[in-house]
Each structure stands twice: as C-alpha cells, then as structure tokens.
C-alpha positions as CSV (number, residue, x, y, z in Angstrom):
1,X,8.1,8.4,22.3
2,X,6.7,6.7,19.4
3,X,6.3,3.3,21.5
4,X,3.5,5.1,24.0
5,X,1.5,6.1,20.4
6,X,1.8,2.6,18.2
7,X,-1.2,4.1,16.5
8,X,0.4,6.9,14.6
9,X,-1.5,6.3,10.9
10,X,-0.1,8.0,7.8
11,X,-2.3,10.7,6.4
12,X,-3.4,10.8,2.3
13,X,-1.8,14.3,0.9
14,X,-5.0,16.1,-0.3
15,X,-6.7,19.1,0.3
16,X,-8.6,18.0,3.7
17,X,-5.7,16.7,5.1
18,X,-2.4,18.6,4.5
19,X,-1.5,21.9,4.2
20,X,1.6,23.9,2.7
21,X,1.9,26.9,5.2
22,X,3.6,29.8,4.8
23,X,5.4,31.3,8.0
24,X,2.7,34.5,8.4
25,X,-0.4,31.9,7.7
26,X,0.0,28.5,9.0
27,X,-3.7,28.0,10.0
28,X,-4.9,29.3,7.1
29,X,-2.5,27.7,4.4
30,X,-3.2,26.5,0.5
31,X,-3.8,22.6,0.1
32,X,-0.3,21.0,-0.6
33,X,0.5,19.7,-3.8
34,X,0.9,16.3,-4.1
35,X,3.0,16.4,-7.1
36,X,5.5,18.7,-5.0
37,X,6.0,16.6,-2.0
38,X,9.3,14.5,-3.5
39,X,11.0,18.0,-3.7
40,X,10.2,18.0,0.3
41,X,10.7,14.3,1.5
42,X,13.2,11.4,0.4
43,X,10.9,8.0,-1.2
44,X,10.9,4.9,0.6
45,X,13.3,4.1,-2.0
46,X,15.9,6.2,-1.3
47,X,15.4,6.2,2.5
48,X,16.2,2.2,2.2
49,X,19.2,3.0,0.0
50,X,20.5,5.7,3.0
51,X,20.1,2.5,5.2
52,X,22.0,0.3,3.8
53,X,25.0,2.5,2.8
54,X,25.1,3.9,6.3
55,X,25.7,0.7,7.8
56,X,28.0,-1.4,7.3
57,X,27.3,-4.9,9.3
58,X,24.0,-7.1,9.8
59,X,22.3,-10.0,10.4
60,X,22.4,-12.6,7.2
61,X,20.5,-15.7,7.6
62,X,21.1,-18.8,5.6
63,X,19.4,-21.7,5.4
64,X,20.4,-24.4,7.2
65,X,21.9,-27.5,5.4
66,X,23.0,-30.3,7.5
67,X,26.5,-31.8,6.6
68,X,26.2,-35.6,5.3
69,X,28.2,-36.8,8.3
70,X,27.1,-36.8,11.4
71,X,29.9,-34.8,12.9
72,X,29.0,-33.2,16.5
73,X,29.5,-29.8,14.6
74,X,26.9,-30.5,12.2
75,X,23.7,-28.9,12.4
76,X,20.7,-31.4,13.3
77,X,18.6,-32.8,10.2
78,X,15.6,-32.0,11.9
79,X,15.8,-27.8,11.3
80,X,17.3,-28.7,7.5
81,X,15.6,-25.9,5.7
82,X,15.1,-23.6,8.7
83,X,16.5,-20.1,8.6
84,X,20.0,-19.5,10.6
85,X,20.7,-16.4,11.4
86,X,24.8,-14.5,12.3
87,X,26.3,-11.3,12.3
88,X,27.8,-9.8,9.1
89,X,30.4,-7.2,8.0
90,X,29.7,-6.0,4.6
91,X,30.1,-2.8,2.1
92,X,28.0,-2.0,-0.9
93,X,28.9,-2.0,-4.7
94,X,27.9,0.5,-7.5
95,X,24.2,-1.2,-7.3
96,X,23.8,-1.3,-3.7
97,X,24.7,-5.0,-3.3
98,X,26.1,-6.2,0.0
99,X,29.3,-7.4,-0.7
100,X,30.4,-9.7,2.2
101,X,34.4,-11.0,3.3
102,X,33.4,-14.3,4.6
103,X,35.8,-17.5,6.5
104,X,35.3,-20.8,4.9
105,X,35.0,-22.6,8.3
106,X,32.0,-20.5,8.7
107,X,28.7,-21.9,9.4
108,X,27.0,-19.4,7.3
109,X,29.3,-19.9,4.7
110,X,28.7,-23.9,5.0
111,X,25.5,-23.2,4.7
112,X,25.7,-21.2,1.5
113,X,28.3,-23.4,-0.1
114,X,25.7,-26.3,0.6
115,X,22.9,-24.6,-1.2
116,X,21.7,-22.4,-4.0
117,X,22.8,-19.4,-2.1
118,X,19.5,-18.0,-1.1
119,X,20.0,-15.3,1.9
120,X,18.3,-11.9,3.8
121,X,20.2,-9.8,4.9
122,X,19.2,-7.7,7.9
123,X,20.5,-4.1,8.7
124,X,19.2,-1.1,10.4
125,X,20.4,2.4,11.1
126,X,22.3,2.6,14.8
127,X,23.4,-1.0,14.4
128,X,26.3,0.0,16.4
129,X,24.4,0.9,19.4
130,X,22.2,-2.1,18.9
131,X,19.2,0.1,17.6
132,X,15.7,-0.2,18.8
133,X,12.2,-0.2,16.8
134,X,11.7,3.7,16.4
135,X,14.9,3.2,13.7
136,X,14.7,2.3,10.3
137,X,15.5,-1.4,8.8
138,X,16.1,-3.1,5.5
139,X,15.7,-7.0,4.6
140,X,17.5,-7.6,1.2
141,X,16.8,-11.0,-0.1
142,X,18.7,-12.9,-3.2
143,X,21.2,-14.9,-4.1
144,X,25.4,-14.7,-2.3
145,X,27.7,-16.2,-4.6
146,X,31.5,-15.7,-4.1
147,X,33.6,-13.7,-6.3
148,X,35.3,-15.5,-9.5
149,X,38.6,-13.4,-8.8
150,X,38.2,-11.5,-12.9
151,X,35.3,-9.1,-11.3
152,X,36.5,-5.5,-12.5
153,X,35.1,-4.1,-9.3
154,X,36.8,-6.8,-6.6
155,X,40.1,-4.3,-6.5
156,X,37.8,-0.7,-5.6
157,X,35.7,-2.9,-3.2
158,X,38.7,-4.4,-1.5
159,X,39.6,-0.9,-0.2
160,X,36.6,-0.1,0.5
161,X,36.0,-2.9,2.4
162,X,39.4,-2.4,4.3
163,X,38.4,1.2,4.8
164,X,35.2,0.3,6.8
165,X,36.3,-2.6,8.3
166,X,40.2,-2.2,9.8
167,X,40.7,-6.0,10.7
168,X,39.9,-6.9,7.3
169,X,43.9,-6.1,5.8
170,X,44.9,-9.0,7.7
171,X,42.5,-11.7,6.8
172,X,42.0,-10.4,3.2
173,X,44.9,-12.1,1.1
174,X,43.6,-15.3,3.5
175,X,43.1,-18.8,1.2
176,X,40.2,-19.3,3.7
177,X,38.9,-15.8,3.3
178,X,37.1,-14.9,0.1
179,X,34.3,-12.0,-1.3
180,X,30.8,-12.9,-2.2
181,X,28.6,-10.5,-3.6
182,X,24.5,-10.5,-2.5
183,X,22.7,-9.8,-5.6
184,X,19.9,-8.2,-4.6
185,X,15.8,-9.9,-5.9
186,X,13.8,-8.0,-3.1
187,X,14.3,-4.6,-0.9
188,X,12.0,-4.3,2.2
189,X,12.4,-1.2,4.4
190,X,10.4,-0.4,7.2
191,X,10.7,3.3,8.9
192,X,10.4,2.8,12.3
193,X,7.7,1.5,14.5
194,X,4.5,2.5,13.3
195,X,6.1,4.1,10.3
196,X,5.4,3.6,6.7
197,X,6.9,0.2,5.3
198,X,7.4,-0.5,2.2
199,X,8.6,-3.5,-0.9
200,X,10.6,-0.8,-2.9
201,X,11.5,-1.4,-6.6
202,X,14.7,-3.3,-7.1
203,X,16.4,-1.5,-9.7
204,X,14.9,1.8,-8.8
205,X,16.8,0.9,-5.4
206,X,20.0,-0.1,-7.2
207,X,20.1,3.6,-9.0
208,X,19.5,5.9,-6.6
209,X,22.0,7.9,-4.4
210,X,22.1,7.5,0.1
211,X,21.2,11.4,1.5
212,X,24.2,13.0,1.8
213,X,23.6,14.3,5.7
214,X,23.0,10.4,6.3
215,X,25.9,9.5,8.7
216,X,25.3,12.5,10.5
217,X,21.6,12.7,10.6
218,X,21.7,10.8,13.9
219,X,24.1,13.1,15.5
220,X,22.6,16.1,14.5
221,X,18.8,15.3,15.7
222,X,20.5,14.4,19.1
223,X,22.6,17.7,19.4
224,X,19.5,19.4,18.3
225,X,17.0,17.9,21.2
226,X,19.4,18.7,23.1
227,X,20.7,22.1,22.8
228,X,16.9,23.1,21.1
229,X,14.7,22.6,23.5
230,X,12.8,25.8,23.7
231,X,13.5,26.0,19.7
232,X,11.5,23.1,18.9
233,X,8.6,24.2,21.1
234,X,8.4,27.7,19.4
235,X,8.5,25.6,15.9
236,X,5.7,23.7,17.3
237,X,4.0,26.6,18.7
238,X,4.1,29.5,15.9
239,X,4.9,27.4,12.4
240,X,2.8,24.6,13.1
241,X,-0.4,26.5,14.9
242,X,-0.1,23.5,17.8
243,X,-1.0,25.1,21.5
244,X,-0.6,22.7,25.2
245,X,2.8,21.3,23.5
246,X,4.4,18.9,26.2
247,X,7.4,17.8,24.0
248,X,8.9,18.2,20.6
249,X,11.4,16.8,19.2
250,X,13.6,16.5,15.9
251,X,13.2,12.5,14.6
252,X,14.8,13.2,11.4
253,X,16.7,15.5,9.2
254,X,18.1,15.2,5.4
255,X,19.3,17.1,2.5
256,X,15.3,18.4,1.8
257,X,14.1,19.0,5.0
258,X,13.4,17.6,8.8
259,X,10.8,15.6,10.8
260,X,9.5,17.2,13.7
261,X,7.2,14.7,16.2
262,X,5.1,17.0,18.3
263,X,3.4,16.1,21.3
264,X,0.5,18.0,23.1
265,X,-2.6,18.0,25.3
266,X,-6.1,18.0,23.7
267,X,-9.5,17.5,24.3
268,X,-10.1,16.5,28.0
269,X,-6.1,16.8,28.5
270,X,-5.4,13.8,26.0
271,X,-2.3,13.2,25.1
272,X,-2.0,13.2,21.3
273,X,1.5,13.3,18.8
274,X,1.7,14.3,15.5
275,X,4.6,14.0,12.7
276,X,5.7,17.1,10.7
277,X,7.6,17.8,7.7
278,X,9.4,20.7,7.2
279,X,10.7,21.1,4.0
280,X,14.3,23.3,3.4
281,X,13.7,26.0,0.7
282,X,16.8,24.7,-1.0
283,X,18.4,21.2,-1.4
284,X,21.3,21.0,1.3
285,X,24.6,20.2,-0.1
286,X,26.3,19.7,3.8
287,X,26.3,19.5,7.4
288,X,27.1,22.8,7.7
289,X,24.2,23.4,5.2
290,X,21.4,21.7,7.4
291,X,22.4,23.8,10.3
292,X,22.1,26.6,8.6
293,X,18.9,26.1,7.4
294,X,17.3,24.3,10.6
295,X,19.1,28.0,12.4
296,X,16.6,29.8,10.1
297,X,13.3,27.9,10.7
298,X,14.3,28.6,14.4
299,X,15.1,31.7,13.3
300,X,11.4,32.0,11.6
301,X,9.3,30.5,14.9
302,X,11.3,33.1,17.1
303,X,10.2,36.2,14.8
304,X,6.8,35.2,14.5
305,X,6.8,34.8,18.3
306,X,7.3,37.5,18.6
307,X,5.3,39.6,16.5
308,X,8.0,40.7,13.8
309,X,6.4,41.0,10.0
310,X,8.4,41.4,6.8
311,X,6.9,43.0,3.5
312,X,7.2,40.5,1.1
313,X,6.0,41.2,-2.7
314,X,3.6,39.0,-4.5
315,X,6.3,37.8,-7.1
316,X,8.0,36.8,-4.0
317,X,5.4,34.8,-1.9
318,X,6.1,31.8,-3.1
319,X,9.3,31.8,-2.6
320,X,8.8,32.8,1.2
321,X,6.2,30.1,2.5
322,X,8.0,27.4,4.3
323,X,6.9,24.1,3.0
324,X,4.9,22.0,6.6
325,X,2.9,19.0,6.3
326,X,1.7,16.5,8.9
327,X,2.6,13.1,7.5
328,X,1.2,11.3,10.5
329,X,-1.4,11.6,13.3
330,X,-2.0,10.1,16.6
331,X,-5.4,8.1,16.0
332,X,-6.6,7.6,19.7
333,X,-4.5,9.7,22.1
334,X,-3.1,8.6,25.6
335,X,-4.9,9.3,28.7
C-alpha cells in the first residue's frame, strides 16, 4: 500500500512527536526516549547487513571494457566505460563481502579482468520472487579481485557457497571457474519506497550480525496478514488510539519488535497511513519466540478491548508499558 502514499515522511523522536505508550494509556503516554529507541528498532546498519546475508544472488555491474580485437563478441568502443549490468550468485565472508564463483568466458568476468576491478553489487530482500519497491535493497561498491588460492577462508566459503548454491559442486573444481572476493569501499541501503535510505559506515557494516528472524521475517508478516486480520485492527484500534481503520497490516517483524502500517479515514474521510513500531519487551532469540510475543500484543489489544484491567505495582510499571512509536506519517492523505 505504500505505492498509493509515496509521501510517507519519517518523524524526529522528540517529545512533540513520539510517544512510548503503555497498554492502559496510549493517548496519554510519556515522550519516548531517544537514547532507548536502538533497544526497539534494528539501525540502518544492521538492516543492510540482514539484506545482504539473506540473499544470496544479485545484480553486479562492471564496467564495460571493449576487447582490442574487433571480434563480433566484443562489446562496441563507443559504451567503453559505461556500466554493464548481469545476474550474480554469491555468499558472504566473516566481513560481509560478497564472495562470487564466476566462469572465465564471462562477460562480466572479461570485464573485470580488463580493468581495476571496480563493481556494485545490487541485491534486495525477495530477489527470488523478483521483489518490488516496498522491499529493502543494498548497492555495495569496491573492488572484485579473484582469490590467490592460500586465502585461509577459501575452504569454509567453498561449502558455504555449495550449500546455498547446489549446482555449484559441479563447476567448482572447474580450471575456468574461480572465487573473487568483493571488498566492500561503500554500503548504500534503502528501506523500501519512501523509506529511510541510508550511506551506512563500512566497517560498522562489516561487524555487525543479520537479525536472526531474517529469513523468516517474510513468511511470518504474510501468515500474519493473513490469518490476523481482525488482530491487527484491534492493535490498531486499542494500543495505538487510531479510530475509522480501513486496513492494517504487519510490514515487518525482527528479534526487537514489529512494524505495523496503519491505514484510516480522517478529516473529511481522507485517507491517511501511518508506520508503527512496536517494540518486544525482550530480545527474541527464535521464530517460535516472535510468535509468542506478537500472540501477546494481540493478546494485549483483545484485553483492552474489552475492558479487562490488571493491578500492576509502581516498581512494576515500567516493566509493563509496551514500547509504540510512529516512525512515519502520511503527509497529504488520499482522497
């Protein structure tokens, strides 16, 4: 749904503009914290990292280097220089650098034998389904040398490249097959269509961990909007103070918490969408983890709903308030 609001603007965490709510109080919360929100929300940084170890193929563009004969198969020295761009299989290393099995009679391989070895490499989450642009992308740019054959990594990284890729075993030992490594310079990542976006820090990006719910994130939000329906709305309706909802739905869920994108009716029956975090009380260490805590925020809405109240004690109350944010709001609404 994000396409019909392209003018969803981030909000600044401050006191006029977010709120932590408790589950009693919503309306009425305490100004969030800005210091707490990493314990709530991945950074950019490792949001680009869950990216790229998610998927494992891409686009990688070269430049193009025409051949000094002028074979038919030779690229045309009127685009020398331009960008060429061809799908990719990779894996990552213990830094997060692609690490790419490539065939000599390649064209992209050519093209990097011909030069200095400057590449991007483009990859997105859902790249098997072909993706769209409400998903989340990463450019990596730098240099793709091949391996020298001594690396003390090459052995590790040939499984893992066999594991994630089965034709691999029978190309691998290949005299025209061999392993280049893409050192990572620059890290662009871009949330999704009128999402944050982002130049994160290189080595900041290189020593950080992927979310652990990050291969079944995707599969989780569908199952969710799916089977949730009337869930969501009572999220929407009783934690997040939100009346006239028309849709909610789940866009996102991690080991601290989920992304809710709530639409509703306003003034003069606009149409307006909002983003939500809500934050998990504890870090999630599984799948079955996330459920359980996405069960109890349901859980939560329905209670509230419905007019049930616990005692809870004043050494407790922090403890009990359900971390909710709006991270992004719907600047002009749809008619």
């Amino acid at each position: 749904m994000l396409n019909s609001f392209p003018f969803l603007s981030p909000l600044h965490i401050n006191a006029a503009s977010s709120k932590l709510s408790s589950t009693a109080t919503a309306s009425t919360s305490s100004p969030i914290n800005a210091d707490a929100l990493p314990q709530f929300k991945l950074t950019l940084t490792e949001k680009a990292k869950t990216v790229t170890s998610t998927s494992t193929s891409g686009t990688l563009c070269t430049l193009v280097t025409p051949s000094p004969s002028s074979s038919p198969s030779s690229p045309s020295p009127e685009i020398a220089g331009y960008p060429f761009g061809s799908h990719c299989d990779y894996v990552l290393d213990g830094l997060g650098n692609p690490v790419l099995l490539m065939n000599e009679d390649s064209q992209h391989t050519k093209f990097v034998e011909a030069s200095e070895g400057q590449v991007s490499l483009f990859t997105q989450l859902g790249n098997e389904g072909g993706g769209n642009q409400e998903v989340s992308r990463v450019s990596l740019t730098g240099i793709l040398t091949p391996f020298s054959g001594d690396e003390e990594d090459l052995d590790s990284l040939k499984m893992k490249y066999s594991l994630a890729h089965t034709y691999a075993d029978r190309v691998m030992e290949s005299p025209k097959f061999k392993f280049y490594r893409l050192r990572v310079e620059s890290c662009y990542y871009v949330g999704g269509f009128g999402v944050g976006a982002k130049w994160v820090d290189v080595e900041e990006y290189g020593r950080c961990e992927p979310d652990i719910l990050a291969k079944e994130s995707q599969s989780i939000c569908e199952k969710i909007n799916e089977e949730n329906e009337d869930d969501l709305l009572n999220v929407g309706i009783h934690l997040l103070s939100i009346t006239s909802i028309t849709l909610a739905r789940l866009t996102g869920i991690d080991r601290l918490g989920m992304d809710l994108r709530v639409t509703y009716k306003g003034a003069r029956s606009k149409e307006y969408t909002d983003e939500f975090r809500i934050g998990f009380r504890i870090p999630i260490m599984s799948t079955e983890d996330a459920k359980s805590e996405t069960l109890k925020i349901f859980q939560e809405a329905w209670e509230k709903g419905e007019g049930v109240e616990w005692e809870v004690g004043e050494e407790e109350e922090e403890d009990y308030k359900l971390p909710v944010f709006k991270f992004a709001s719907d600047a002009l609404g749809k008619s």
